[in-house]
KOLSE-406335 format. One line per 5 residues: for each residue x, y, z of N, C-alpha, C. Coordinates in Angstrom, 2 decimals, padded with zeros to 5 digits. Example, Ala and Ser with C-alpha at 12.3 -4.5 7.8 and 13.67 -1.06 7.14 Angstrom:
BEGIN
013.19,-005.69,007.80,012.30,-004.50,007.80,013.20,-003.30,007.80; 012.85,-002.25,007.08,013.67,-001.06,007.14,012.90,000.03,007.87
//
This chain:
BEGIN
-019.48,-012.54,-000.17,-018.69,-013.62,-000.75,-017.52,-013.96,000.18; -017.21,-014.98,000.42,-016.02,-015.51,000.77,-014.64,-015.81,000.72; -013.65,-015.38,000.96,-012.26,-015.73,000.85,-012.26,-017.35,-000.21; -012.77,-017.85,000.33,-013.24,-019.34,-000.43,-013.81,-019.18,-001.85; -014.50,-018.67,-001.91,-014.96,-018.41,-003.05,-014.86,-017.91,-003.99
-013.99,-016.62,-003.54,-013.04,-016.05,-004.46,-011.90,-016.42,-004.88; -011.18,-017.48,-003.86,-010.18,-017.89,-004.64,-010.86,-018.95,-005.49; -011.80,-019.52,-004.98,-011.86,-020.90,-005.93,-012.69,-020.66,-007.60; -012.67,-019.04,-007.88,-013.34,-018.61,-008.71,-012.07,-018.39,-009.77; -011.13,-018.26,-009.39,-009.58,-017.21,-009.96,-009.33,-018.31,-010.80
-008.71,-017.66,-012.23,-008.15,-018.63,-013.23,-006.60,-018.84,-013.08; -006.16,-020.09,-013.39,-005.43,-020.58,-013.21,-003.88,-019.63,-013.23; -002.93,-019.79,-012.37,-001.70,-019.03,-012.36,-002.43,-017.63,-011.60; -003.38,-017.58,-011.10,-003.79,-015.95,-010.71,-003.27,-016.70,-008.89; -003.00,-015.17,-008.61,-002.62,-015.44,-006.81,-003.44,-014.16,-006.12
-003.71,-014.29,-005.26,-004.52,-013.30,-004.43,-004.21,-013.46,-002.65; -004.50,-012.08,-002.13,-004.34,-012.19,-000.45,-004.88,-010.89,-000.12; -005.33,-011.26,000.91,-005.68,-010.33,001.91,-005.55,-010.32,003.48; -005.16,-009.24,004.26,-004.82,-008.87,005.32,-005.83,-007.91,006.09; -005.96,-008.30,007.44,-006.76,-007.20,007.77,-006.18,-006.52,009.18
-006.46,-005.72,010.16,-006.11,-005.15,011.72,-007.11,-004.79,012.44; -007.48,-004.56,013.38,-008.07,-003.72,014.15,-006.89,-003.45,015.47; -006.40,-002.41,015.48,-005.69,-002.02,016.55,-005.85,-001.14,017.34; -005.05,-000.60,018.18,-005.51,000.40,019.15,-005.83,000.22,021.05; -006.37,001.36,021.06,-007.14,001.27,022.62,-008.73,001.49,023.04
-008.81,000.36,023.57,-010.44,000.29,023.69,-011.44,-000.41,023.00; -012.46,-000.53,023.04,-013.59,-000.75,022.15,-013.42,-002.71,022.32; -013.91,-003.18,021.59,-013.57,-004.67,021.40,-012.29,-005.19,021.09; -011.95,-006.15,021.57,-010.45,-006.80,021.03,-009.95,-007.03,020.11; -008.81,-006.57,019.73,-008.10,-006.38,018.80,-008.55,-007.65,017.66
-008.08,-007.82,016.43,-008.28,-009.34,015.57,-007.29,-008.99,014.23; -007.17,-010.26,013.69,-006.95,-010.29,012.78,-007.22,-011.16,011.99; -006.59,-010.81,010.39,-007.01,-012.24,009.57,-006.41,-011.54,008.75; -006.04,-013.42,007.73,-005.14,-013.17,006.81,-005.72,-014.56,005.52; -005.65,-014.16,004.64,-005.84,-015.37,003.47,-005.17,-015.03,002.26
-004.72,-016.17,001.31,-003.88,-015.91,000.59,-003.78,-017.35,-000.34; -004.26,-016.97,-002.00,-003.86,-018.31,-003.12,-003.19,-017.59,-003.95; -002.55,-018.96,-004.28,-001.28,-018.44,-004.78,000.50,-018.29,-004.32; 000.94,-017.25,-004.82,002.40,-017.06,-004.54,002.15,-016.67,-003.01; 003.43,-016.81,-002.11,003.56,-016.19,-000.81,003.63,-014.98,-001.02
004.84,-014.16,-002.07,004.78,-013.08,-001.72,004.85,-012.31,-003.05; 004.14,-011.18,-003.41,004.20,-010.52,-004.74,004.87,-009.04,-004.38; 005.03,-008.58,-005.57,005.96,-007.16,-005.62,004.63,-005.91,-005.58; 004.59,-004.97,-004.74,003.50,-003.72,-004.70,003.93,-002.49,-004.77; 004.84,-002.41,-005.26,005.74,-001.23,-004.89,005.29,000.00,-004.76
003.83,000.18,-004.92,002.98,001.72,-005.00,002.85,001.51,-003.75; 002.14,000.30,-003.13,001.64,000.51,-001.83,002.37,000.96,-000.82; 003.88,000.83,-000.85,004.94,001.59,000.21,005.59,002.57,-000.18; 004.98,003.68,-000.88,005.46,004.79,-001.44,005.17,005.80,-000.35; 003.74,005.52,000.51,003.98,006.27,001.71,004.65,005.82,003.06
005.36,004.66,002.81,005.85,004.23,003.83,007.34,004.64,003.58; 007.55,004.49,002.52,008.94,005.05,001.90,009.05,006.67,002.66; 008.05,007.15,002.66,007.80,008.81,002.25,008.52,008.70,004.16; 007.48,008.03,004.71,007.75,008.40,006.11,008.97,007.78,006.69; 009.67,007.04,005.88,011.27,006.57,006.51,012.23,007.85,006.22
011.90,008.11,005.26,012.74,009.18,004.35,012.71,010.38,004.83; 011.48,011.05,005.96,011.72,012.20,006.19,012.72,012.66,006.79; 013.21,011.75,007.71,014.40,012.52,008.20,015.93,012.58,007.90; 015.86,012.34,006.44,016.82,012.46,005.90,016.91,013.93,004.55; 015.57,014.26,004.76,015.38,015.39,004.35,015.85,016.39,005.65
014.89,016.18,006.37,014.82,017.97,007.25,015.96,017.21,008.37; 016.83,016.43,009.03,017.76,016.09,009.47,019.13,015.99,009.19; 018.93,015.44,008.02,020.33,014.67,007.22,021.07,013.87,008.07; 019.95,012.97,008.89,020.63,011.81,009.01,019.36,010.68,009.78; 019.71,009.15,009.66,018.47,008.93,010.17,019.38,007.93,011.68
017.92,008.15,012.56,018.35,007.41,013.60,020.02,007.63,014.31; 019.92,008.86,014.51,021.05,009.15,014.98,022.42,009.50,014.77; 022.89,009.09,013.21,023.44,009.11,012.36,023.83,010.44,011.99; 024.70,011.13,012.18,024.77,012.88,011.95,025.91,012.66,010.93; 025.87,011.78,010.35,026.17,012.43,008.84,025.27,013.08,008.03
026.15,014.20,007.08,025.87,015.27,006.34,025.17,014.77,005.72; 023.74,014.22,005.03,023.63,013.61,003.89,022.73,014.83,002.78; 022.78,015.62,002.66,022.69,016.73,001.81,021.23,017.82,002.29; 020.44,016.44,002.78,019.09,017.16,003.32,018.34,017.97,002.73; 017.85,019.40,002.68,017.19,019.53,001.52,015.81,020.47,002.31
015.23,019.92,003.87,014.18,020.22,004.43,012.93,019.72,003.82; 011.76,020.12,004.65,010.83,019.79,004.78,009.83,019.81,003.25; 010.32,021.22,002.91,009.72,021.60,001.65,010.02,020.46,000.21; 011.67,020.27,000.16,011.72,019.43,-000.97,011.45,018.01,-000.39; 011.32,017.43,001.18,010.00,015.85,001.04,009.25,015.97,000.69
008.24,017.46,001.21,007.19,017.50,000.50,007.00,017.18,-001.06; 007.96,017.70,-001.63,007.62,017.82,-003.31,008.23,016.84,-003.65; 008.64,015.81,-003.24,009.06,014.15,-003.39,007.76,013.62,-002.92; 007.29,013.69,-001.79,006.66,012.96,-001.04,004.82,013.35,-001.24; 004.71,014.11,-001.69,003.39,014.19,-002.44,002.92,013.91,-003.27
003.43,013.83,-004.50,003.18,013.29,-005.49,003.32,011.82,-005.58; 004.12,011.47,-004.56,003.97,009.70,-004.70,003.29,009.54,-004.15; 002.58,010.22,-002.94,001.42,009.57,-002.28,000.48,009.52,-003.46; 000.02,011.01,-003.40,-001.05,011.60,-003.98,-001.40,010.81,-005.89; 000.13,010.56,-006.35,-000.60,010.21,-007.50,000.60,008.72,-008.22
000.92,008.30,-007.40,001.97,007.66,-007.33,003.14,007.62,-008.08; 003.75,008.95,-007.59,004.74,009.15,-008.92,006.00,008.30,-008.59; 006.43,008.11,-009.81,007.79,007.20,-009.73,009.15,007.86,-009.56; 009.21,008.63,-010.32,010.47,009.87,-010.46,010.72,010.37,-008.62; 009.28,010.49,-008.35,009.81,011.29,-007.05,009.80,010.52,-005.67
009.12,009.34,-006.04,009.45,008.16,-005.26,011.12,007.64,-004.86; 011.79,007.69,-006.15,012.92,007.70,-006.28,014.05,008.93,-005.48; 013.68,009.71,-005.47,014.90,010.64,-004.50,013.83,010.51,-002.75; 013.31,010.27,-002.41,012.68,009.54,-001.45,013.37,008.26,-001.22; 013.48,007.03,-001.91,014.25,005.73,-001.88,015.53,005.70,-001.42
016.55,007.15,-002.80,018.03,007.35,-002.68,018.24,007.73,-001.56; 017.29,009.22,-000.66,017.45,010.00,000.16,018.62,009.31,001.14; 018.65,008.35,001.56,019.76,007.57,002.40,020.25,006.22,002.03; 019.40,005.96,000.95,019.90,004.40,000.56,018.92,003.36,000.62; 018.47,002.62,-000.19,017.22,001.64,000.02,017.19,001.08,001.58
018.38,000.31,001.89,018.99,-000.48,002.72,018.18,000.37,004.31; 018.93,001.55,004.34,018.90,002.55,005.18,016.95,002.78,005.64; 016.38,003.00,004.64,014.84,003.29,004.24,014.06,002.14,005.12; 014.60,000.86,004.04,014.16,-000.34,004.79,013.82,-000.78,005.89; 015.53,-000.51,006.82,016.08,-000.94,007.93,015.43,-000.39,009.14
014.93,001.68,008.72,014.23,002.09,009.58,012.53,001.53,009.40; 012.37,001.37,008.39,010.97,001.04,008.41,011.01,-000.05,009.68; 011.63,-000.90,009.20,011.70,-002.09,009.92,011.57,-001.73,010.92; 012.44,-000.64,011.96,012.57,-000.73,013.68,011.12,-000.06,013.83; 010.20,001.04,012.68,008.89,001.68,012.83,007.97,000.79,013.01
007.96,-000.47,012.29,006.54,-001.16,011.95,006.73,-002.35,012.52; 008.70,-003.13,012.68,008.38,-004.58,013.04,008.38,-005.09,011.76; 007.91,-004.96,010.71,007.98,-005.54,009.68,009.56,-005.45,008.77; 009.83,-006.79,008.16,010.87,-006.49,007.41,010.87,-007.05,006.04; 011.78,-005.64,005.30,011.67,-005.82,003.92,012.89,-005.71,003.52
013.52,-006.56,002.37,014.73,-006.11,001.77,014.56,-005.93,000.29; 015.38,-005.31,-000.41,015.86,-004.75,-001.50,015.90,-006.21,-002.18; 015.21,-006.36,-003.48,015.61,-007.15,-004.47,017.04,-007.76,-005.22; 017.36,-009.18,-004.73,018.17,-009.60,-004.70,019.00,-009.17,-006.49; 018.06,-009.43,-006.81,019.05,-009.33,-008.38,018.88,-007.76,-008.73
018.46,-006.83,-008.00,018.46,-005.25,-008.29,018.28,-004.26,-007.09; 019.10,-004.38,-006.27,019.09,-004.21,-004.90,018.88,-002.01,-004.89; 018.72,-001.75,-006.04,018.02,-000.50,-006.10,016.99,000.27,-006.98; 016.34,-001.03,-007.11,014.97,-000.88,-007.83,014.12,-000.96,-006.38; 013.29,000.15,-006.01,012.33,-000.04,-005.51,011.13,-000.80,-005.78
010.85,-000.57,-007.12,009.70,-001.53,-007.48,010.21,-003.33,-007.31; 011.30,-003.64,-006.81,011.63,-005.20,-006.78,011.18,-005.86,-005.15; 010.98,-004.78,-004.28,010.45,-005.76,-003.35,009.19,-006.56,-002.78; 009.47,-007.66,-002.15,008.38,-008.03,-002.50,007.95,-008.41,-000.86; 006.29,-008.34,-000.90,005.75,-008.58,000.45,004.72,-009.33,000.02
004.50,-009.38,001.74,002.94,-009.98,001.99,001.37,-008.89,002.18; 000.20,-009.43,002.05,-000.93,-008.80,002.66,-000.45,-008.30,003.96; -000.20,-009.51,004.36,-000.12,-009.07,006.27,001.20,-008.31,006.34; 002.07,-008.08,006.03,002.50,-007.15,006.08,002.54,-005.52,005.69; 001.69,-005.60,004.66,001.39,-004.62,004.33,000.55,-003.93,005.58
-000.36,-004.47,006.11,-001.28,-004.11,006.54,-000.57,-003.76,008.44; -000.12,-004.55,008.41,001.49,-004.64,009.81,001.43,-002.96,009.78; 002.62,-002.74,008.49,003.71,-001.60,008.51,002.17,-000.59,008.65; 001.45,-000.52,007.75,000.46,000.89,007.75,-000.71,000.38,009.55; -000.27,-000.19,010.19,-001.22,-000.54,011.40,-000.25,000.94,012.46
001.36,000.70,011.63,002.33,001.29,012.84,002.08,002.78,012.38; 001.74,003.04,010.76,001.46,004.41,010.76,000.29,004.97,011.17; -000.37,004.29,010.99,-001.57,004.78,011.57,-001.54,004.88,013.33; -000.98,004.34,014.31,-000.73,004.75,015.35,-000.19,005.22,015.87; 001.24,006.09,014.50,002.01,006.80,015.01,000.69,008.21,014.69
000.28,007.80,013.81,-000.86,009.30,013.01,-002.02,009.85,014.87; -002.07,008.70,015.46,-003.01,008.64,016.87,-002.18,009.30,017.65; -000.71,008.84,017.86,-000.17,009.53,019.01,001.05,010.62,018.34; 000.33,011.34,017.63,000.58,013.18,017.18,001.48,012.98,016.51; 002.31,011.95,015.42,003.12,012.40,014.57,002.26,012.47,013.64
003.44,014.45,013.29,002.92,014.92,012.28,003.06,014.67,010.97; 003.86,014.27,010.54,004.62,013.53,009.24,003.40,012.04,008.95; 003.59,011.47,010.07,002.60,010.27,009.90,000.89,010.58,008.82; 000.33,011.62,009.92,-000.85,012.29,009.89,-001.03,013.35,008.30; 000.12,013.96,007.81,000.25,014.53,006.62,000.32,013.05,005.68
000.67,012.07,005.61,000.85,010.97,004.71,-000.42,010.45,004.62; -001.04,010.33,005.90,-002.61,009.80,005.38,-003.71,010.47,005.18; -003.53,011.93,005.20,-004.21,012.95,005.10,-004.18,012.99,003.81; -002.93,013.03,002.82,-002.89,012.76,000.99,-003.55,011.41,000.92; -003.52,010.38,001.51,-003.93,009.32,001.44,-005.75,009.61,001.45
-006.21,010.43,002.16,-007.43,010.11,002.18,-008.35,011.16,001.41; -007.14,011.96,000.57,-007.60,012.97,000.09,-007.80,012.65,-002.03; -006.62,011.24,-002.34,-006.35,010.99,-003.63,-007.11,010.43,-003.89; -007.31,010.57,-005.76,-008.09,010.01,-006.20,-008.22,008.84,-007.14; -007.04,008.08,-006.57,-006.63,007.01,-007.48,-007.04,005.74,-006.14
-008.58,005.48,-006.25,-008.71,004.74,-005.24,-009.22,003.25,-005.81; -009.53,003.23,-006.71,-010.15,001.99,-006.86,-011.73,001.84,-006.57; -012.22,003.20,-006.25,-013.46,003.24,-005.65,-014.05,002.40,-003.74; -012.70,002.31,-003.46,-012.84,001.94,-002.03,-013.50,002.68,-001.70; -012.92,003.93,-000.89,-013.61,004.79,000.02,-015.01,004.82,000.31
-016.00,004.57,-000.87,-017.16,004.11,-000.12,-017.63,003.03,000.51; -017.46,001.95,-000.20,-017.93,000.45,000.76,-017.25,000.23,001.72; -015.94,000.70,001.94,-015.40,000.80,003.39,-016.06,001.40,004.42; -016.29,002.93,003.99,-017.08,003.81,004.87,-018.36,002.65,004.93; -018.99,002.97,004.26,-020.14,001.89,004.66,-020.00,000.61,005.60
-019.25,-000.02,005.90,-018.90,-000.86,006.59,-018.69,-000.90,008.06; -017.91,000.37,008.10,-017.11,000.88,009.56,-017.89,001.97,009.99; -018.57,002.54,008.87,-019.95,003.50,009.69,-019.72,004.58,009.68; -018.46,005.49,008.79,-017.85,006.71,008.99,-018.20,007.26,007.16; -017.27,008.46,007.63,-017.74,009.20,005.77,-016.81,008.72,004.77
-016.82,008.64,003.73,-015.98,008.19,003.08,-014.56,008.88,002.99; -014.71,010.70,003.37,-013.54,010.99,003.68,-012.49,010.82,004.58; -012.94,009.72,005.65,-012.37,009.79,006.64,-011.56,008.08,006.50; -011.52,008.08,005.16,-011.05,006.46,004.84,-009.70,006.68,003.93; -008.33,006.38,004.45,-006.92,006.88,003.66,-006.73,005.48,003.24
-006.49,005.68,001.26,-006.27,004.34,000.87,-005.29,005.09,-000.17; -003.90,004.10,-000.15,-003.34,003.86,-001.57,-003.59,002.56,-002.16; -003.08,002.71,-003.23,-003.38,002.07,-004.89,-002.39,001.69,-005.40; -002.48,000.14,-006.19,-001.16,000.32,-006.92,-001.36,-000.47,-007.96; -001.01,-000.48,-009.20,-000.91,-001.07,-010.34,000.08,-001.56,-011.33
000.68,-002.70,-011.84,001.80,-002.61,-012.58,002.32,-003.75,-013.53; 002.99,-004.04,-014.43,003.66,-005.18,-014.95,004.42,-004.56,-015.15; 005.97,-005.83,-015.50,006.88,-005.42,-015.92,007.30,-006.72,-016.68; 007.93,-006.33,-017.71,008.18,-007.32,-019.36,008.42,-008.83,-018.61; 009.22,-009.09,-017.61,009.61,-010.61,-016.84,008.03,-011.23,-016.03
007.21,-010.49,-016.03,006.00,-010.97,-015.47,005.19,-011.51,-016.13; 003.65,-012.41,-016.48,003.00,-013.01,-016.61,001.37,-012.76,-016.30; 001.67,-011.93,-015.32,000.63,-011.42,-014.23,000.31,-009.97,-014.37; -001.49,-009.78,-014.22,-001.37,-008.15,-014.45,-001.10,-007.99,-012.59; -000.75,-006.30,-012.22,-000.58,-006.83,-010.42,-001.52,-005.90,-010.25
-002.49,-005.87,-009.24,-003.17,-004.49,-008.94,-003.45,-004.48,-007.31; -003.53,-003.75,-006.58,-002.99,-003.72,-005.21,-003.55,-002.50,-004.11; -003.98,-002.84,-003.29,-004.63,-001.36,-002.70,-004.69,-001.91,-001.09; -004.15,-000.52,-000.01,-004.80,-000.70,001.21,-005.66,000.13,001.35; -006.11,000.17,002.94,-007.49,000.91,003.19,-007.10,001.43,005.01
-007.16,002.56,005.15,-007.00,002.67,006.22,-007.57,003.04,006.80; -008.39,003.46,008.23,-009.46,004.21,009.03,-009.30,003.98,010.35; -010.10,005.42,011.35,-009.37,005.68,012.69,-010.73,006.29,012.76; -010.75,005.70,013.97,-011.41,006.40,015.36,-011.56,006.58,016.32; -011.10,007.59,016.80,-010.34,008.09,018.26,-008.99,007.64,018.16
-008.58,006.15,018.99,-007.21,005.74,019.64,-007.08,004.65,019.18; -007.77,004.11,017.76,-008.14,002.75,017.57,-008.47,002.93,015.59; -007.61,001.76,015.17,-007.66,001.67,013.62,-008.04,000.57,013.26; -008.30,000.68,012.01,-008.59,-000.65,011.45,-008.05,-000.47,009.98; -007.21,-001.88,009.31,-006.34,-001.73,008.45,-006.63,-002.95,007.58
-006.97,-002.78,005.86,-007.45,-003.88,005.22,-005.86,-003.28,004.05; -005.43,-004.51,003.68,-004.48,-004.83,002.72,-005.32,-005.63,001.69; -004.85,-005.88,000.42,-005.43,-006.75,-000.81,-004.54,-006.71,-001.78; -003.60,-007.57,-001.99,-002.63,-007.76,-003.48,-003.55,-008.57,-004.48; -003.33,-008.75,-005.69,-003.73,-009.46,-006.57,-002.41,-009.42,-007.78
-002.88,-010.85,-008.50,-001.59,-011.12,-009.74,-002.79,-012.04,-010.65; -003.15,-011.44,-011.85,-003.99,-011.60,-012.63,-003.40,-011.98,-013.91; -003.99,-013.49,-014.69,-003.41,-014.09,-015.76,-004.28,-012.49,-017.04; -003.52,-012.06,-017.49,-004.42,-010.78,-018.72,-005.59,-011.66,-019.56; -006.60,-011.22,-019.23,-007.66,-011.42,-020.23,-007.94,-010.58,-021.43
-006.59,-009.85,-022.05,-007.10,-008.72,-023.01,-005.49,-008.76,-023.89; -004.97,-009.84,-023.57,-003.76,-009.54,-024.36,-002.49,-008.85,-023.30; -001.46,-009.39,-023.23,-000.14,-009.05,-022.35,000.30,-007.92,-023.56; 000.64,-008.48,-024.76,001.37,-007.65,-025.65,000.70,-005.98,-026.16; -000.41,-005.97,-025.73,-001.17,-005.13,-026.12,-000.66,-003.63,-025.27
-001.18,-004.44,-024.03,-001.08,-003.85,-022.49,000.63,-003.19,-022.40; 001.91,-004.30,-022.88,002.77,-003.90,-022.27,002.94,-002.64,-023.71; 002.38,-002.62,-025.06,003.02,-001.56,-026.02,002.15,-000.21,-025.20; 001.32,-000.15,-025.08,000.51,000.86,-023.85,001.33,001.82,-022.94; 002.03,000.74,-021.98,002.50,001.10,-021.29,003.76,001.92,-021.57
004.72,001.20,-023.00,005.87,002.24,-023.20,005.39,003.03,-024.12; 004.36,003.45,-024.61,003.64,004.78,-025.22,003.38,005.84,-024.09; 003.08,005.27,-023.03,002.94,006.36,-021.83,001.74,006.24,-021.48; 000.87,005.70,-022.54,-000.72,005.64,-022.26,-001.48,005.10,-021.45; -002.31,005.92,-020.10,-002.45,005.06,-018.83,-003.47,003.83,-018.78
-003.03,002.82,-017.79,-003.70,002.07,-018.16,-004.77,001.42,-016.95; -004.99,002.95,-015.88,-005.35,002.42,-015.05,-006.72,001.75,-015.26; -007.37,002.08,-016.16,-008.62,001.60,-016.62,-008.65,000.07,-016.91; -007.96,-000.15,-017.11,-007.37,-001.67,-017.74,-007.22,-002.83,-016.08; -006.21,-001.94,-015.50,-006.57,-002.86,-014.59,-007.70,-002.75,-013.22
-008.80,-001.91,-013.48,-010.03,-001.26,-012.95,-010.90,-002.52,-013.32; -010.87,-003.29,-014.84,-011.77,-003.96,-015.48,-011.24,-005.28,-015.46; -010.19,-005.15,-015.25,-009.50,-006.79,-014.71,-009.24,-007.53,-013.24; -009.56,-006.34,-012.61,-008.92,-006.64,-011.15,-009.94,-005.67,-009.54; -010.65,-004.26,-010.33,-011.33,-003.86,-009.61,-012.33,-004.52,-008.64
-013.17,-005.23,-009.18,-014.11,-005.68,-008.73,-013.75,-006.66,-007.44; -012.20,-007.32,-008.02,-011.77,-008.49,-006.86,-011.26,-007.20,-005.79; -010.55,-007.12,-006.45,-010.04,-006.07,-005.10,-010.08,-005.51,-004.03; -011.91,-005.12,-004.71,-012.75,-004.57,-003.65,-013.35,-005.69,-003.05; -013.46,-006.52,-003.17,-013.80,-008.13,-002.00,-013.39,-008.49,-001.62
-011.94,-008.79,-001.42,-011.04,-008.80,-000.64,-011.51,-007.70,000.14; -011.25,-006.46,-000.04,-011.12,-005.68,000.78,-012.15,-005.49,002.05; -013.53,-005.56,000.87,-014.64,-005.45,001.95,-014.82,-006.88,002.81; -014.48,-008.00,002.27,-014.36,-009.20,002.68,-013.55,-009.49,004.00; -012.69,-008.96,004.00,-011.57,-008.94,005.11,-012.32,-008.10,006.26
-013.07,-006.79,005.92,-013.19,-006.29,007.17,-015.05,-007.34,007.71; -015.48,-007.83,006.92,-016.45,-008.51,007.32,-015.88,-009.53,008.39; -014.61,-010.24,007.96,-014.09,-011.01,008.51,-013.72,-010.50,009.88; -013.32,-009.39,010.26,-012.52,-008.56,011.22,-014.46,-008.27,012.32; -015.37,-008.51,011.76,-016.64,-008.18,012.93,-017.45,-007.47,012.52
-017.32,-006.43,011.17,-017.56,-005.43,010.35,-019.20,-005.82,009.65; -020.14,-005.16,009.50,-021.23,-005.26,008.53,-020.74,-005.57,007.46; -021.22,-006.99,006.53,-021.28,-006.76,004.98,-021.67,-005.97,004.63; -021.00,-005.35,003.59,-021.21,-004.32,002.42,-021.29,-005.23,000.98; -021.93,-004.52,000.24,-021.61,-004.73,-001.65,-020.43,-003.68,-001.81
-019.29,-004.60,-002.17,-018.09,-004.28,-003.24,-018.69,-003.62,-004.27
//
């Protein structure tokens, strides 16, 4: 199926995008592609929980970033870890959060920024809500192109982030039609996930990248989506402050696109069609 076709399938007020990479050294020339209906830019905030993770380390085992030798309480390696795992691994929010504070959104950001080239700021009307910023596909797919080539040339921090990445099980069922695509095992495919509303929205959001390496050379698929609810908003949001998960919910509203975009994009990138 087609970028075309999928958008021209989407009900009204729904927005969708996808991003793709091939980077690296060697093999065929680099490409890209990008498509996108709808809003320019939507909020994903799961999807940079490992990007968060890897700005933030050195404000754990350093206490300071980029040179900066102020005291900032630090903590070591052990307590990123136990911040920084669980948001990969299962996207926790609580521990996402002393990851965010660790130096300051601003601070987090700013280094991402000089890591990836890409830039993000803090939500204008809540400038320390992590969940308020908002991006693109192609950026998404940008910032995780730079981790993944820091993961090639031996950072270890990098390489532990997509190692939880390719190990969790909140995938959306990527990992296989990707593998299938690019020709590798499905373990060797690091994807986060992300899912969410919040009471000012309209839109269910559901969100996932896809990452994969071989040798000196990656390839990187992004996919946001913002879905009008086919099952009731009011239903969904009493759900959500019961605690009751709802990843199933947006599995049956949004899975299926998700994964076409996804596999769609790398078709686009030179890749064998696969079935989503």
């Amino acid at each position: 199926m087609s970028f075309h076709e999928m958008f021209r399938d989407l009900p009204p007020g729904a927005g969708a995008q996808a991003a793709g990479f091939t980077l690296g050294y060697g093999g065929a020339p680099a490409r890209a592609v990008f498509a996108r209906h709808g809003a320019v830019r939507l909020r994903c905030a799961s999807l940079l929980k490992p990007l968060y993770a890897w700005a933030a380390h050195p404000s754990f085992t350093a206490g300071s970033f980029s040179g900066d030798t102020r005291d900032t309480g630090g903590g070591g390696p052990d307590r990123w870890r136990s911040a920084a795992e669980p948001a990969v691994r299962v996207s926790d929010n609580a521990t996402t959060l002393d990851l965010w504070f660790s130096a300051g959104p601003r601070a987090v950001l700013d280094l991402l920024g000089r890591r990836t080239g890409v830039t993000w700021v803090p939500s204008p009307t809540d400038p320390y809500w992590f969940g308020g910023v908002e991006v693109t596909a192609e950026e998404v797919a940008a910032a995780y192109g730079a981790l993944a080539l820091a993961e090639i040339g031996g950072d270890p921090v990098a390489g532990t982030l997509l190692t939880w990445m390719r190990e969790t099980e909140q995938n959306f069922g990527l990992p296989g039609p990707v593998a299938a695509a690019l020709g590798c095992a499905p373990d060797e495919v690091a994807v986060k996930c992300g899912w969410a509303n919040f009471p000012d929205e309209l839109v269910l959001r559901t969100h996932a990248v896809a990452v994969a390496r071989s040798g000196p050379r990656a390839v990187l698929a992004a996919a946001l989506t913002a879905l009008p609810y086919a099952h009731g908003r009011e239903t969904y949001l009493e759900r959500v402050a019961a605690g009751t998960p709802v990843l199933d919910d947006h599995e049956t509203e949004a899975g299926p696109l998700l994964r076409a975009l996804i596999t769609t994009t790398l078709t686009e990138l030179g890749f064998p069609p696969v079935s989503a």
